[in-house]
PDB file of N, CA, C and O in Angstrom:
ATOM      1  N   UNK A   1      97.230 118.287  87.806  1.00  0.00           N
ATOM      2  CA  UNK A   1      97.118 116.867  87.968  1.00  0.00           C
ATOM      3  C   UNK A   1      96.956 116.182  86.614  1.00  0.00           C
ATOM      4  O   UNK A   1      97.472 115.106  86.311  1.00  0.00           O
ATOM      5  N   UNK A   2      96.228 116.885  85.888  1.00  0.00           N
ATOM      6  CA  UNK A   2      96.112 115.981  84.422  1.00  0.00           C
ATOM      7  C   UNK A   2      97.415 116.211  83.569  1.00  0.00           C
ATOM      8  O   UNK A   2      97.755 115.463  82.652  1.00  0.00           O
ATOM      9  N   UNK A   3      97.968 117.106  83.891  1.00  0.00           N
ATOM     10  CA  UNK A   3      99.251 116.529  83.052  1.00  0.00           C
ATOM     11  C   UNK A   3     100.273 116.267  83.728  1.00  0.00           C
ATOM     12  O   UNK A   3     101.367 116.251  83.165  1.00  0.00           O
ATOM     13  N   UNK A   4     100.148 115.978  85.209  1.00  0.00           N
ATOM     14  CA  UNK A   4     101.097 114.774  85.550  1.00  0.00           C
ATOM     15  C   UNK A   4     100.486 113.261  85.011  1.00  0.00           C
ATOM     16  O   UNK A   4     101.296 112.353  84.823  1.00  0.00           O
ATOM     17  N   UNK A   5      98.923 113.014  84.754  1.00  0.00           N
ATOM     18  CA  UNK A   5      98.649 111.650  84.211  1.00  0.00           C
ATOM     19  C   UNK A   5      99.167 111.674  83.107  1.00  0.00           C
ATOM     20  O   UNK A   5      99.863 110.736  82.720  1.00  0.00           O
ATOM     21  N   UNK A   6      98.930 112.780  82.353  1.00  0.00           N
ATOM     22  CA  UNK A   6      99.774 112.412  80.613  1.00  0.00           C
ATOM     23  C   UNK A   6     100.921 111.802  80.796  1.00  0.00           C
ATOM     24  O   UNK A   6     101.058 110.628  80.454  1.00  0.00           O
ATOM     25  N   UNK A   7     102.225 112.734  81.544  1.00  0.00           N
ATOM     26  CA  UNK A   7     103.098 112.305  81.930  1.00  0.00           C
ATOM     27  C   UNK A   7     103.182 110.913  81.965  1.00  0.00           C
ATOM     28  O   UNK A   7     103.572 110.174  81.061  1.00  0.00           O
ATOM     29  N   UNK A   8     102.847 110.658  82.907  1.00  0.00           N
ATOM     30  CA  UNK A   8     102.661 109.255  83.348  1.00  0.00           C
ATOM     31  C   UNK A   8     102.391 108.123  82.111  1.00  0.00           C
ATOM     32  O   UNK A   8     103.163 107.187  81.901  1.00  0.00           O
ATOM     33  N   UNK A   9     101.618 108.283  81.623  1.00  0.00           N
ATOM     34  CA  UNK A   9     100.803 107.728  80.276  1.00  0.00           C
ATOM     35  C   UNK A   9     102.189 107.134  79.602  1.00  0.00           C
ATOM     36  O   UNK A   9     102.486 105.942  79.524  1.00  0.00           O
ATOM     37  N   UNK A  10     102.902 108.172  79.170  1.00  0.00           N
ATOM     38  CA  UNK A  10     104.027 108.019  78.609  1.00  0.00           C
ATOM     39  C   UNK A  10     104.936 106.627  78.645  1.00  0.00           C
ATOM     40  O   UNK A  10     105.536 106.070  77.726  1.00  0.00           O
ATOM     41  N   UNK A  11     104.810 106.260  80.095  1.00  0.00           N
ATOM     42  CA  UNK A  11     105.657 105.158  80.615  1.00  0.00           C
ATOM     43  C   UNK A  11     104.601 103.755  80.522  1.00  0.00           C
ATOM     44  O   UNK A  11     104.678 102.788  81.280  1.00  0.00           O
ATOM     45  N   UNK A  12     103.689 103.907  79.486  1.00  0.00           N
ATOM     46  CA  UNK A  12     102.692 102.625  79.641  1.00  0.00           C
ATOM     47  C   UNK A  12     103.138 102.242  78.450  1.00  0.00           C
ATOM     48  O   UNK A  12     103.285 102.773  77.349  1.00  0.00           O
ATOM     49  N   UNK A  13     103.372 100.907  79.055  1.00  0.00           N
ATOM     50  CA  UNK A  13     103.921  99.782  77.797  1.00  0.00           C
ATOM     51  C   UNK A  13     103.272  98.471  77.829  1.00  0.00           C
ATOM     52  O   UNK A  13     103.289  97.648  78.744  1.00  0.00           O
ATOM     53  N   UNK A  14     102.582  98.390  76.462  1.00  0.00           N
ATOM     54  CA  UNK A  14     101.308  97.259  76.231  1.00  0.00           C
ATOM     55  C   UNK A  14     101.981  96.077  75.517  1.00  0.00           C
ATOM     56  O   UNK A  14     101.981  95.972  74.290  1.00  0.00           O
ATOM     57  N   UNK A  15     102.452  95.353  76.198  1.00  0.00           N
ATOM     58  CA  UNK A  15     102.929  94.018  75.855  1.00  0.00           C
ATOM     59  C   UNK A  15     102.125  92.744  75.936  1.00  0.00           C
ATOM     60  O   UNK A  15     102.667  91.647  75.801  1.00  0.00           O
ATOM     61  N   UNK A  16     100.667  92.906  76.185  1.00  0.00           N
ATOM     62  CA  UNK A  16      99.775  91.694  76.068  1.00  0.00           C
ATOM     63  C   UNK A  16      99.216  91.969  75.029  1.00  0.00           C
ATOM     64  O   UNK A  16      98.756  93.039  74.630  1.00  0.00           O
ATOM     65  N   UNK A  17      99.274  90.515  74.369  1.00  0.00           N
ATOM     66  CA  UNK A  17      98.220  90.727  72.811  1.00  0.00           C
ATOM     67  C   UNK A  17      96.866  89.933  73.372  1.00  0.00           C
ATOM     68  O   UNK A  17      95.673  90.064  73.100  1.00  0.00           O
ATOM     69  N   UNK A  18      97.578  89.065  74.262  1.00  0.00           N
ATOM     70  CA  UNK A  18      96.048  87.913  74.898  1.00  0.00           C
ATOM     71  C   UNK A  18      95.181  89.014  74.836  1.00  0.00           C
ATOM     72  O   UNK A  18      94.456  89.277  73.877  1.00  0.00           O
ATOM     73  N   UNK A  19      95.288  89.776  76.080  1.00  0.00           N
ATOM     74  CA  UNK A  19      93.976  90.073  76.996  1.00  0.00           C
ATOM     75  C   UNK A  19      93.777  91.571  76.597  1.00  0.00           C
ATOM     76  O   UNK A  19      92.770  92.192  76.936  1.00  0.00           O
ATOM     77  N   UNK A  20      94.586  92.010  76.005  1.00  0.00           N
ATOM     78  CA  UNK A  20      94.395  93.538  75.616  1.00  0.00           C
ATOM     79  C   UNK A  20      94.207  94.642  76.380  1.00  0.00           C
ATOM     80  O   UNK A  20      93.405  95.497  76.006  1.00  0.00           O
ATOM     81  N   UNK A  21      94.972  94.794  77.650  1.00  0.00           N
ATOM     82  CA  UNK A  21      95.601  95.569  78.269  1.00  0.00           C
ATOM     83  C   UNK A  21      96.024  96.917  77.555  1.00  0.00           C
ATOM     84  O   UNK A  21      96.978  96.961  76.779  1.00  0.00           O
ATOM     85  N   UNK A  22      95.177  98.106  77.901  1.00  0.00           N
ATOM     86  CA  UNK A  22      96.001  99.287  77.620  1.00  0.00           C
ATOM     87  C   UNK A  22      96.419 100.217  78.082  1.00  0.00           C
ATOM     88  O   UNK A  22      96.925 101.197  77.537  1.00  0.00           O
ATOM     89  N   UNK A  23      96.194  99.931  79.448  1.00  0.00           N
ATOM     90  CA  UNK A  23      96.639 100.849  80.505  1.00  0.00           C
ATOM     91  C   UNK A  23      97.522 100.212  81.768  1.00  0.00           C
ATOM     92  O   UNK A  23      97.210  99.132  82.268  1.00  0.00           O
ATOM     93  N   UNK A  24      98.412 100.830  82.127  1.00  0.00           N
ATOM     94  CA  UNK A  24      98.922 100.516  83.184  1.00  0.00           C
ATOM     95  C   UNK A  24      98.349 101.401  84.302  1.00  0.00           C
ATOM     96  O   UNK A  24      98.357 102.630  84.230  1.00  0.00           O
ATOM     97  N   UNK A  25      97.764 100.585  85.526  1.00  0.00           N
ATOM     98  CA  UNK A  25      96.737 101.225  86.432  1.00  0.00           C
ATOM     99  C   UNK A  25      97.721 102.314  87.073  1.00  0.00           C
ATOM    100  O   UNK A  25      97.260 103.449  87.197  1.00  0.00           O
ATOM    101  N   UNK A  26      99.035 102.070  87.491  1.00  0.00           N
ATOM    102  CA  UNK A  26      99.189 102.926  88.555  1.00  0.00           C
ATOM    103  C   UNK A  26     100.404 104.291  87.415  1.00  0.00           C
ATOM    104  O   UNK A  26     101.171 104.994  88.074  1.00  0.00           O
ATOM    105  N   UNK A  27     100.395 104.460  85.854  1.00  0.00           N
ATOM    106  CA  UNK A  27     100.567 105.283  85.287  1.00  0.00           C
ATOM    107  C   UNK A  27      98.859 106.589  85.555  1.00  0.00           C
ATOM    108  O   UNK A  27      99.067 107.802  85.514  1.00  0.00           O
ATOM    109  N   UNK A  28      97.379 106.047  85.799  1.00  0.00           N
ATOM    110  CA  UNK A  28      96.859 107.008  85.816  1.00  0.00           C
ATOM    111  C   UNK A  28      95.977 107.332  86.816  1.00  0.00           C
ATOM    112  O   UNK A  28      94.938 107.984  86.718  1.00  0.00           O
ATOM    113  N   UNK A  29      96.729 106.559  88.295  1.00  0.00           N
ATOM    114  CA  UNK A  29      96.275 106.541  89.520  1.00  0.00           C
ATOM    115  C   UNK A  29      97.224 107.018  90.327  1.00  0.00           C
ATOM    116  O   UNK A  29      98.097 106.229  90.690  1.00  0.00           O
ATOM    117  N   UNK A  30      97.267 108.406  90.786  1.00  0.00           N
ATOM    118  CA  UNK A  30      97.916 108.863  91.702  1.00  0.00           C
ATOM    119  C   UNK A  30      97.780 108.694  93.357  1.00  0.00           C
ATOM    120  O   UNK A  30      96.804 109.174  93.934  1.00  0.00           O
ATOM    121  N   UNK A  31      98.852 107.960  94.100  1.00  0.00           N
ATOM    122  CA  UNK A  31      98.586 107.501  95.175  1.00  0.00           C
ATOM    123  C   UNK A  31      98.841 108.654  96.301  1.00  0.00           C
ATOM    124  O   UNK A  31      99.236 108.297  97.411  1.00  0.00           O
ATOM    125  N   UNK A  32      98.657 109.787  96.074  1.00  0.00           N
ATOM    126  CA  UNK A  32      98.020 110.668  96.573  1.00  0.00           C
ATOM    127  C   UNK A  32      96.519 111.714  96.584  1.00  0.00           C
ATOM    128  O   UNK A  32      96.104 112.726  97.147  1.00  0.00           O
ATOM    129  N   UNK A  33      95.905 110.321  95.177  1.00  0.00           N
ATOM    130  CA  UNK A  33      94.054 111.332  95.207  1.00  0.00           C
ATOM    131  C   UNK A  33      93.283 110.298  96.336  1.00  0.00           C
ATOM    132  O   UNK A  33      92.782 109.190  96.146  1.00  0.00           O
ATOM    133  N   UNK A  34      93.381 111.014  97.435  1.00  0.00           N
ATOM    134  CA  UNK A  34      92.472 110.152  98.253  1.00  0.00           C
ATOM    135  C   UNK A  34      91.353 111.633  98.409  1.00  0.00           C
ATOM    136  O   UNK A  34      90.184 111.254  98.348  1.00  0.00           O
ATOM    137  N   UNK A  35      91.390 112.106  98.464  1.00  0.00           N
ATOM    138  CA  UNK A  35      89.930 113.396  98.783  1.00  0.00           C
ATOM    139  C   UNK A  35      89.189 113.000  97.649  1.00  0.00           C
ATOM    140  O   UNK A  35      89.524 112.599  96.534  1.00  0.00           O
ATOM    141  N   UNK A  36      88.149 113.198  98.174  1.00  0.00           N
ATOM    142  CA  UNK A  36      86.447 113.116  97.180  1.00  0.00           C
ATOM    143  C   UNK A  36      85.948 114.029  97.316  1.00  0.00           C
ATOM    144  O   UNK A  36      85.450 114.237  98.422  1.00  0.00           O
ATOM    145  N   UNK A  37      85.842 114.934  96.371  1.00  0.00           N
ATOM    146  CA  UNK A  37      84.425 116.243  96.858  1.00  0.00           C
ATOM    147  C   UNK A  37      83.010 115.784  96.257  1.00  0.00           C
ATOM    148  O   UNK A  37      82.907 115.398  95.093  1.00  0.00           O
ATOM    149  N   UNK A  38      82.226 115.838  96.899  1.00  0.00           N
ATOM    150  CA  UNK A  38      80.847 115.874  96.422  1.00  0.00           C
ATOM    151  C   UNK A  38      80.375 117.223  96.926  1.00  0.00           C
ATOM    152  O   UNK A  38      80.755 117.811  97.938  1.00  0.00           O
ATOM    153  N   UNK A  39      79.224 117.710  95.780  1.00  0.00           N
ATOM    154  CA  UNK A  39      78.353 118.702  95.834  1.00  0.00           C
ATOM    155  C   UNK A  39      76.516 117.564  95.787  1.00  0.00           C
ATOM    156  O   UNK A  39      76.142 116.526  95.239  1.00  0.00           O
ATOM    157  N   UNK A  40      75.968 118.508  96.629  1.00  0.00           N
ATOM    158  CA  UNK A  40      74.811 118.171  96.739  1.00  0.00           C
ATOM    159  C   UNK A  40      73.954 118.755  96.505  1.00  0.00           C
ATOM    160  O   UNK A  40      73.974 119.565  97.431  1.00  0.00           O
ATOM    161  N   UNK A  41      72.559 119.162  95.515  1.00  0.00           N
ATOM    162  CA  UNK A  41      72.221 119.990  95.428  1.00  0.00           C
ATOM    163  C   UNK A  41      70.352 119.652  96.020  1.00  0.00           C
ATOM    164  O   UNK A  41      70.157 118.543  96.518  1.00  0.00           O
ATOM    165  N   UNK A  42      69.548 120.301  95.953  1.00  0.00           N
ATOM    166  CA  UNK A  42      68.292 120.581  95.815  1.00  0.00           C
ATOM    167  C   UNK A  42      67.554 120.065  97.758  1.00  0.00           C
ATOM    168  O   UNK A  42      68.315 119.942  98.718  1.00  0.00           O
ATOM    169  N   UNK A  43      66.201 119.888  97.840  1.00  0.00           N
ATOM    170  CA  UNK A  43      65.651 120.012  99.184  1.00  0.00           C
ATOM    171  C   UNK A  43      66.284 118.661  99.953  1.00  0.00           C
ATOM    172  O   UNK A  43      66.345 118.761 101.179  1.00  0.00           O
ATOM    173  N   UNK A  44      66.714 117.533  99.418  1.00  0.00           N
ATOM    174  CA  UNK A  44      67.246 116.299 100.161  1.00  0.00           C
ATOM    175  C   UNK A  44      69.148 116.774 100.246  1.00  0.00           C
ATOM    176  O   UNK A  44      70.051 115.984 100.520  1.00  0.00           O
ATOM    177  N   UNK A  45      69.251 117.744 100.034  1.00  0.00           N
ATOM    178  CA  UNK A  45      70.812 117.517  99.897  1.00  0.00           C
ATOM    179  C   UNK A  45      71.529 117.376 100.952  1.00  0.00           C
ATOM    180  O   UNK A  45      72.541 116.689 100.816  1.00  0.00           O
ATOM    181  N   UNK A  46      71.306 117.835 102.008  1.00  0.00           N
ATOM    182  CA  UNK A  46      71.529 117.765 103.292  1.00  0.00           C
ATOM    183  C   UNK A  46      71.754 116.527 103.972  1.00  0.00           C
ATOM    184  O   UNK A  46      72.884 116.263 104.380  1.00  0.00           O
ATOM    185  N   UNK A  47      70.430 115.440 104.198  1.00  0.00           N
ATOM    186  CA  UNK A  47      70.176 113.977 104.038  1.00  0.00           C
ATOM    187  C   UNK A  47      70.856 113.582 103.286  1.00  0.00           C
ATOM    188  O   UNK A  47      71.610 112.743 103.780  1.00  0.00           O
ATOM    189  N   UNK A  48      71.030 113.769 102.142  1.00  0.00           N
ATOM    190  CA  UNK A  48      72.059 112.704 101.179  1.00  0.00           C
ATOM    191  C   UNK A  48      73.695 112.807 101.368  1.00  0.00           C
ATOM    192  O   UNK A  48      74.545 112.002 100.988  1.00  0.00           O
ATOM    193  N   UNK A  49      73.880 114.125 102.115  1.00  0.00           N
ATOM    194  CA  UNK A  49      75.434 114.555 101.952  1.00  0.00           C
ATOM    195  C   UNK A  49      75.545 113.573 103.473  1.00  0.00           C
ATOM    196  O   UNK A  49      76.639 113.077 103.742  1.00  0.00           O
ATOM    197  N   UNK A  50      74.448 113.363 104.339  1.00  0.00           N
ATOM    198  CA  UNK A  50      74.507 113.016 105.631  1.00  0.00           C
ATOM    199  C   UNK A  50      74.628 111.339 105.262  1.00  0.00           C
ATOM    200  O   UNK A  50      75.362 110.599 105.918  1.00  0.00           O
ATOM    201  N   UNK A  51      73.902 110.921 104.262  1.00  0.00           N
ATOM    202  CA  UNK A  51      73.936 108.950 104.023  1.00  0.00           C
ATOM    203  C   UNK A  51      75.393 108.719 103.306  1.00  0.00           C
ATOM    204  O   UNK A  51      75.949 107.647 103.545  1.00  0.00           O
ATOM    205  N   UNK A  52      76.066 109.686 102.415  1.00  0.00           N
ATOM    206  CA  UNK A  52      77.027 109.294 101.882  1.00  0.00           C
ATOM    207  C   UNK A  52      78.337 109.315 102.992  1.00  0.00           C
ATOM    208  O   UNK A  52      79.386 108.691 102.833  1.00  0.00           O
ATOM    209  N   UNK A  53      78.006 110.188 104.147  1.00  0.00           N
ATOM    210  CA  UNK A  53      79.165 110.291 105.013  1.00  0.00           C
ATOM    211  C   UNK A  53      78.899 109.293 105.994  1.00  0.00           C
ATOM    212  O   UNK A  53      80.005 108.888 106.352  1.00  0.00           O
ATOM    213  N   UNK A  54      78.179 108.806 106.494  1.00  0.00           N
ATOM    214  CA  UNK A  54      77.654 107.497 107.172  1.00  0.00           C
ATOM    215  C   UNK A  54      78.277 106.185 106.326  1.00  0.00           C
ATOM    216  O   UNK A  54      79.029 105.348 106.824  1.00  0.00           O
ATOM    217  N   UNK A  55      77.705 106.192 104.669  1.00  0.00           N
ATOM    218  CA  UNK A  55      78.376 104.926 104.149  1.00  0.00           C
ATOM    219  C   UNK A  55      80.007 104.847 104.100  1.00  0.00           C
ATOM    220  O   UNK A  55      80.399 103.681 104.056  1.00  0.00           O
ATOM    221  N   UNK A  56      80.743 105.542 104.098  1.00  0.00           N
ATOM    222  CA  UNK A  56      81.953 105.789 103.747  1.00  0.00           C
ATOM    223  C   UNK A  56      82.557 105.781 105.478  1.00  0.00           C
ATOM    224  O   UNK A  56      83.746 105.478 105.569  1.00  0.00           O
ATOM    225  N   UNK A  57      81.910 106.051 106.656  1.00  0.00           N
ATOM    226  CA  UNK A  57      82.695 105.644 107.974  1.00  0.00           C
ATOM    227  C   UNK A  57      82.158 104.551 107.925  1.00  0.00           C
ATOM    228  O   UNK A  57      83.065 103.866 108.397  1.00  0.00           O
ATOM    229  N   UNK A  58      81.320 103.833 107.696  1.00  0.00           N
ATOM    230  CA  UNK A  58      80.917 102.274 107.550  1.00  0.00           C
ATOM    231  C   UNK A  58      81.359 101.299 107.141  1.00  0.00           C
ATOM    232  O   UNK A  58      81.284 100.166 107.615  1.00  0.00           O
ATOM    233  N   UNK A  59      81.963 101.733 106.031  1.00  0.00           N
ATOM    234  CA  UNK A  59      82.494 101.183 104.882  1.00  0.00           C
ATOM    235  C   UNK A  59      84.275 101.357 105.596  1.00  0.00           C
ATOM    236  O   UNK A  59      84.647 100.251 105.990  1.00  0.00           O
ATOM    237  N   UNK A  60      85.199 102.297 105.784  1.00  0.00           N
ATOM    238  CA  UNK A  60      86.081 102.456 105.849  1.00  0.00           C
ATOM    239  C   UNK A  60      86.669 103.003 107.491  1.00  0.00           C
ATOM    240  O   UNK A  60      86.280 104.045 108.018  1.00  0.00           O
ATOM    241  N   UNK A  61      87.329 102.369 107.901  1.00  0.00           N
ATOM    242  CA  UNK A  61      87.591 102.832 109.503  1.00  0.00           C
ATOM    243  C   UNK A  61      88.499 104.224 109.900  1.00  0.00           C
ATOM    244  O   UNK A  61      88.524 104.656 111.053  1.00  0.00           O
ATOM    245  N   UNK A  62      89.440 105.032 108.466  1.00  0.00           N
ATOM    246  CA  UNK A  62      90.065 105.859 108.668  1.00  0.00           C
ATOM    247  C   UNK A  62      89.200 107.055 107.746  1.00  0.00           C
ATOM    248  O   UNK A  62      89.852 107.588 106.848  1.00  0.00           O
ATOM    249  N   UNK A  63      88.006 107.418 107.900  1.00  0.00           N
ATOM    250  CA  UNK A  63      87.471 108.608 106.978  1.00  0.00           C
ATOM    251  C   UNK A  63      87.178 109.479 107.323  1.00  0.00           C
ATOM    252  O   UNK A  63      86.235 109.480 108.115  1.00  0.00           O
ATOM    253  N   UNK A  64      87.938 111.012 106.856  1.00  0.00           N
ATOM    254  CA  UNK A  64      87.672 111.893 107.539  1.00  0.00           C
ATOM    255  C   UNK A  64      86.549 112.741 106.644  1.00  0.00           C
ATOM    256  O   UNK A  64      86.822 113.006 105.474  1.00  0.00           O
ATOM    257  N   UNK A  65      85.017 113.246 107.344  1.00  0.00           N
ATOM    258  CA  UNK A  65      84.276 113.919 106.420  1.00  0.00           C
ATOM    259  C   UNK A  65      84.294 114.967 107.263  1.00  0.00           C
ATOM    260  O   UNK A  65      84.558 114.948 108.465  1.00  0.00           O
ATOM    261  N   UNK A  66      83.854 116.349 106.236  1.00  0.00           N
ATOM    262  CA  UNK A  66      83.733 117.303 106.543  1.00  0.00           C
ATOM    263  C   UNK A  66      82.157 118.215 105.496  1.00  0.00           C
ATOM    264  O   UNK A  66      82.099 118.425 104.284  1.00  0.00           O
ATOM    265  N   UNK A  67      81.135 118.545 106.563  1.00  0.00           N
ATOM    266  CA  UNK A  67      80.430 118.896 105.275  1.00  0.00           C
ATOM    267  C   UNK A  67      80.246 120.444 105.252  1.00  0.00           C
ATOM    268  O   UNK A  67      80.348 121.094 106.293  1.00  0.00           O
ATOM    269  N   UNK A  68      79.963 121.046 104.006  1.00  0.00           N
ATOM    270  CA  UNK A  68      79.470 122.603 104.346  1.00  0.00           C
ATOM    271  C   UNK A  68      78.421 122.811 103.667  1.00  0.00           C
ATOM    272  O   UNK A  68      78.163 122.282 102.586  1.00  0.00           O
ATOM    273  N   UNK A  69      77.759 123.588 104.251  1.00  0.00           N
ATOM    274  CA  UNK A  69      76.372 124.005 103.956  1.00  0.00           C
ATOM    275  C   UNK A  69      76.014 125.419 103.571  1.00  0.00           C
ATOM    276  O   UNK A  69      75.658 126.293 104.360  1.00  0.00           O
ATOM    277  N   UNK A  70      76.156 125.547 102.200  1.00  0.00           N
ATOM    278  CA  UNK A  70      76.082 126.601 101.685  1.00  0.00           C
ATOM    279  C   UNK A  70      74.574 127.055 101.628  1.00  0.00           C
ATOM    280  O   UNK A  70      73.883 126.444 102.443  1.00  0.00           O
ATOM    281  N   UNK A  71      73.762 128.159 100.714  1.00  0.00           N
ATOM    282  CA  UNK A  71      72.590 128.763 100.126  1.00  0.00           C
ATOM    283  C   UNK A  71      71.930 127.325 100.103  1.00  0.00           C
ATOM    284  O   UNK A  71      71.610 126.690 101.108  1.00  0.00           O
ATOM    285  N   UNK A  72      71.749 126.835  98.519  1.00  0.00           N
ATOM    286  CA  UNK A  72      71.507 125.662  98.589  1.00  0.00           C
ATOM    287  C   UNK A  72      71.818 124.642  98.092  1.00  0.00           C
ATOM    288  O   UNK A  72      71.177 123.979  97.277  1.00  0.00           O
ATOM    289  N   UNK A  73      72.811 124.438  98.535  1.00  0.00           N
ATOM    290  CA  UNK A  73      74.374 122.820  98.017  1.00  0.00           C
ATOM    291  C   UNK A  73      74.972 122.744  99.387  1.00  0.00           C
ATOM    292  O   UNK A  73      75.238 123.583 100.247  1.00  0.00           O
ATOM    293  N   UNK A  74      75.093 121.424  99.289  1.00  0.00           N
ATOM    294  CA  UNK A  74      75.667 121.123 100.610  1.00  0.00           C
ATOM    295  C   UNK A  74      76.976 120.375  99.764  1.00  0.00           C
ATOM    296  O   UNK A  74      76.878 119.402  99.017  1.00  0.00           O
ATOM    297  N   UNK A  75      78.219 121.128 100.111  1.00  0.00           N
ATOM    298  CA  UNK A  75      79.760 120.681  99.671  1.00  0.00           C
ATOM    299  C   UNK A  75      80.090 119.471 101.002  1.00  0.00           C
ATOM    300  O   UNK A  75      80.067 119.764 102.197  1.00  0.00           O
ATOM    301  N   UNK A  76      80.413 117.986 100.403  1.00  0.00           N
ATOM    302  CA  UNK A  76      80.949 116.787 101.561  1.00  0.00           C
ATOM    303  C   UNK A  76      82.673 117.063 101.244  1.00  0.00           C
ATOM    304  O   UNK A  76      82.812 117.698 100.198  1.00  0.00           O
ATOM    305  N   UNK A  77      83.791 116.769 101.825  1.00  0.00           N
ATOM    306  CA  UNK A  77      84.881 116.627 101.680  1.00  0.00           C
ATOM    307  C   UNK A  77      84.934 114.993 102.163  1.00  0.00           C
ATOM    308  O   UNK A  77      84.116 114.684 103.029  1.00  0.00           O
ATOM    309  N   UNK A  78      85.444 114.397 101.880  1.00  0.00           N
ATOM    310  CA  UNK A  78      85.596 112.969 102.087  1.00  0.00           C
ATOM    311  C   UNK A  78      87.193 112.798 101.739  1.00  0.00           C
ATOM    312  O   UNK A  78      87.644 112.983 100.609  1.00  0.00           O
ATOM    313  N   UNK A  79      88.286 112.270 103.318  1.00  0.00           N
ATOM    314  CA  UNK A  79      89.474 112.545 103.243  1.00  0.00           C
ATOM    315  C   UNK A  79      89.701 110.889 103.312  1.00  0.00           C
ATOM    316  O   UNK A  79      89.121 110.572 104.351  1.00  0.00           O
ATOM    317  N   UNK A  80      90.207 109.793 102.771  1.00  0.00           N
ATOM    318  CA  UNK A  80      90.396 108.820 102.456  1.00  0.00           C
ATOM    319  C   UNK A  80      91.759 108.192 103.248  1.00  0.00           C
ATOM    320  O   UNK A  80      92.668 108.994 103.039  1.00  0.00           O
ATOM    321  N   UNK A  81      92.252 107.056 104.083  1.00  0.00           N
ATOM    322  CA  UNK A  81      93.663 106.534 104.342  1.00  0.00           C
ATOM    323  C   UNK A  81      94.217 106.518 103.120  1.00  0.00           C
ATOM    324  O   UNK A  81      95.113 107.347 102.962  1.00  0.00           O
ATOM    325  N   UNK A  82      93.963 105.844 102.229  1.00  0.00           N
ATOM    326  CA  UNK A  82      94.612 105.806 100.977  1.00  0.00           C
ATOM    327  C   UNK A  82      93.942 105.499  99.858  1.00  0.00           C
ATOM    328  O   UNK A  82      93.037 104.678 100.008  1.00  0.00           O
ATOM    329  N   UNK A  83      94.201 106.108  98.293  1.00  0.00           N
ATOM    330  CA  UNK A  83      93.705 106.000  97.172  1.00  0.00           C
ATOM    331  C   UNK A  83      92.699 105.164  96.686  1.00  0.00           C
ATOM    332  O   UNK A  83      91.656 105.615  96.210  1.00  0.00           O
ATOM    333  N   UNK A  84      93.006 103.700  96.797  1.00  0.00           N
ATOM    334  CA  UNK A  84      92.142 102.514  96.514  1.00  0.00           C
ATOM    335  C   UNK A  84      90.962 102.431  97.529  1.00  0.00           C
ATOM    336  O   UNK A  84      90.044 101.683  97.192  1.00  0.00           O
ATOM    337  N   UNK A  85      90.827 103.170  98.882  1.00  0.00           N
ATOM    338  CA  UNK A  85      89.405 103.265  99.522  1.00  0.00           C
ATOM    339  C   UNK A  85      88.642 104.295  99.104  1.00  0.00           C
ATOM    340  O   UNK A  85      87.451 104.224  99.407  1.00  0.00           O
ATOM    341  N   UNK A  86      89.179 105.679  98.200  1.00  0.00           N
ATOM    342  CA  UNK A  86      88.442 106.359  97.912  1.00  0.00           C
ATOM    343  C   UNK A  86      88.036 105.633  96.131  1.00  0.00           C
ATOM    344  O   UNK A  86      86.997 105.795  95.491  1.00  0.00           O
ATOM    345  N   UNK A  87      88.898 105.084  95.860  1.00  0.00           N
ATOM    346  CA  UNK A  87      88.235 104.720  94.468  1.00  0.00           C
ATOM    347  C   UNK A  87      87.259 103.202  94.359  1.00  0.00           C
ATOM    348  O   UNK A  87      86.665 102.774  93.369  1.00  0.00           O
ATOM    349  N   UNK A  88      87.360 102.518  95.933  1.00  0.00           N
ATOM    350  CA  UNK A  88      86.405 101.428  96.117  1.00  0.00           C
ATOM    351  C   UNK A  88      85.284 101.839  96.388  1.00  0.00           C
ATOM    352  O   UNK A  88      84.243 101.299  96.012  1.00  0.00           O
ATOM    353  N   UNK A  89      85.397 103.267  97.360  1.00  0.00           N
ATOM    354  CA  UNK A  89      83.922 103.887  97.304  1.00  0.00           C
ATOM    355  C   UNK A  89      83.189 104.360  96.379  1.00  0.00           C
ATOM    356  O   UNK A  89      81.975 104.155  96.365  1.00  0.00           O
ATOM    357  N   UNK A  90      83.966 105.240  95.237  1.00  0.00           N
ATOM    358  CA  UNK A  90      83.162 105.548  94.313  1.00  0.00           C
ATOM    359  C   UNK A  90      82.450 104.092  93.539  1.00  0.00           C
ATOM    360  O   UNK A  90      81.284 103.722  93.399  1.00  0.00           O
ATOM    361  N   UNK A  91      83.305 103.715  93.280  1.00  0.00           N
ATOM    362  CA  UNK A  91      82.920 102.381  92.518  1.00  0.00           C
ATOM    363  C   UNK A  91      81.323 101.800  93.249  1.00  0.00           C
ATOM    364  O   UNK A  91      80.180 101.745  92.796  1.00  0.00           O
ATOM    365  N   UNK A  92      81.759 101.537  94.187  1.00  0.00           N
ATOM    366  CA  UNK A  92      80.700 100.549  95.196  1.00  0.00           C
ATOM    367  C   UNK A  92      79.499 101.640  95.096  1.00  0.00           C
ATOM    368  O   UNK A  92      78.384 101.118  95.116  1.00  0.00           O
ATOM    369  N   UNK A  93      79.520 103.210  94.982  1.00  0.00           N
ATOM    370  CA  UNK A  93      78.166 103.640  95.336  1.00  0.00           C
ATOM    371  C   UNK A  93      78.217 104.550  93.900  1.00  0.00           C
ATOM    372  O   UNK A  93      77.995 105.725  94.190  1.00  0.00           O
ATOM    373  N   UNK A  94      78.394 104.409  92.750  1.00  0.00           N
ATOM    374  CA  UNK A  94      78.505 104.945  91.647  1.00  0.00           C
ATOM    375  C   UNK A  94      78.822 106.402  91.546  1.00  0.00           C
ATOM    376  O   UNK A  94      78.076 107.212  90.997  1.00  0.00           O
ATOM    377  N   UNK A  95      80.046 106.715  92.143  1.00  0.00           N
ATOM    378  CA  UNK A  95      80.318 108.025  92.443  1.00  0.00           C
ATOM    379  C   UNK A  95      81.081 108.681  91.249  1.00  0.00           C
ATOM    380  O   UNK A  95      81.424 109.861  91.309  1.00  0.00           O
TER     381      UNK A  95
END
């Protein structure tokens, strides 16, 4: 995946001097990263892997979670409709 963004990179062309633009968003946003993995670790991880999958069906009407519960980390899968709801979530809950 990271060097399809390089790739990508390639085709960014900075033609604003105003505002100083140096990226073109959808050269390093692939509109196929909608999965989120979170790892959870220590005695709340469980609870927390459980509030982040609550905010995200709350927040979004197509989310598919899946959690696993390892030793002691709890792995969330968080499956997204599309790209910009998994990157509004991180954003919105500092992910």
């Amino acid at each position: 995946m990271i060097d399809t963004i390089k790739k990508q990179q390639d085709n960014v062309n900075d033609t604003c001097t105003d505002c100083g633009s140096f990226v073109d968003i959808g050269a390093v946003i692939d509109e196929n990263d909608n999965v989120l993995n979170l790892i959870f670790n220590g005695e709340n991880a469980e609870k927390e892997a459980q509030l982040v999958v609550e905010k995200a069906k709350n927040r979004f009407d197509k989310v598919d979670a899946v959690i696993n519960k390892n030793d002691n980390k709890v792995d969330v899968v968080l499956t997204f409709s599309v790209t910009v709801e998994k990157m509004l979530f991180q954003m919105e809950n500092s992910l």
